[in-house]
N, C-alpha and C positions, 0 to 999 in steps of 0.2 A: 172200322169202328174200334176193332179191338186194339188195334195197332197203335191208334192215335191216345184211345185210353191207356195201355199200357206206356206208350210216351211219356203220355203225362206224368204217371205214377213213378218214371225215372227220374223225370226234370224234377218231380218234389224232392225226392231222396236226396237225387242227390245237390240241393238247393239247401237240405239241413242240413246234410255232411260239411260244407263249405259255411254252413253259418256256425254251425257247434265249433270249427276250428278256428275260423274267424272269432268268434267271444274266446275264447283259450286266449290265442294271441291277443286278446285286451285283459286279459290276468281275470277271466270266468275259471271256474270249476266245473264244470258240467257232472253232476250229478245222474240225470235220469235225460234218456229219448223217449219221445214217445209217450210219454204216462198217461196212462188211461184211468180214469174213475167215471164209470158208465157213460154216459152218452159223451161225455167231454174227453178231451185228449188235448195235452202240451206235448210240442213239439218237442221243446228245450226247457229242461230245470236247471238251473244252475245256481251258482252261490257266487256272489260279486262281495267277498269281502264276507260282513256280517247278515246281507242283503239274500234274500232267498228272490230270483229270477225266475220268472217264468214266461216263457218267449215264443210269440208265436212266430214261423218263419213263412214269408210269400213268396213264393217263386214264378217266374213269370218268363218267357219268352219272346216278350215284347211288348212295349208300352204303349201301342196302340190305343189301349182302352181307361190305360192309366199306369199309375206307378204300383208294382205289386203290393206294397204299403199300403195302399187306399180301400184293400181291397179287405179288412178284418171288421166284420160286421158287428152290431151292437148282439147280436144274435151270440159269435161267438167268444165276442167279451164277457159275456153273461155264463157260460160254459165254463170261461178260462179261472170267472168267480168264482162258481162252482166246485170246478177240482181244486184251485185252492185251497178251500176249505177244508177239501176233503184231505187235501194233501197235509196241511196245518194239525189235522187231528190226526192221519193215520202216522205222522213220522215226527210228531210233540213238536212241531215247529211254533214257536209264540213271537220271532223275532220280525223285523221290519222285512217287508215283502213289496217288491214293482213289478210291471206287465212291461215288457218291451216286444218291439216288433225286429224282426230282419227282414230284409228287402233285400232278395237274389233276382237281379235281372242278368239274362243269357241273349244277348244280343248277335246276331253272324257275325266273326271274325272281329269279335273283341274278346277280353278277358270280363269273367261274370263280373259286374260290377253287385257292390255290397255295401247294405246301409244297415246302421243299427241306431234304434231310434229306442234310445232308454229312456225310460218311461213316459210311453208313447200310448197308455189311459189307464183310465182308474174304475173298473167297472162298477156298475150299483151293485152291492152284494144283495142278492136272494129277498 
């Protein structure tokens, strides 16, 4: 059990790693991993231009049950509002702000395939 959870815990990592570089190579800034403000946490901050990003990333090892993308709940849309906000007030950010998703799938004996899907919702704020 521990083996398969700490699997996992790689396959995420390193499913940002390859999306944070992947938005680079599309001219992002990545600002912040990880940013936590309480129970919420982004993946990826970044600055696309004048545009403050904030991205969650799915990684998946197989499509069996869907496309890693399908997989971001109205649950954690509502979080992603959240830090937001929180994010807006603790770093004076007032400018144009989108939610986007990346989608890392890791397939056998392919190269990880990568989707970025800008601005992929718009959650109800609080």
């Amino acid at each position: 059990m521990f083996a398969r959870m700490a699997q996992h815990l790689e396959t995420g990592k390193t499913g940002e790693d390859l999306a944070a570089a992947f938005l680079e190579t599309k001219g992002l800034r990545i600002l912040h991993r990880n940013w936590r403000f309480g129970r919420a946490e982004v993946d990826i901050v970044a600055e696309d231009g004048n545009v403050l990003v904030l991205a969650e990333v799915k990684t998946r090892r197989s499509a069996h049950f869907g496309r890693p993308e399908e997989f971001v709940s109205a649950k954690k849309q509502r979080f992603m509002a959240e830090a937001a906000s929180q994010y807006m007030e603790q770093f004076g950010y007032d400018w144009e702000i989108r939610f986007d998703i990346v989608s890392v799938l890791f397939l056998p004996g392919a190269a990880p395939q990568i989707e970025h899907f800008p601005d992929a919702f718009f959650p109800e704020w609080g």
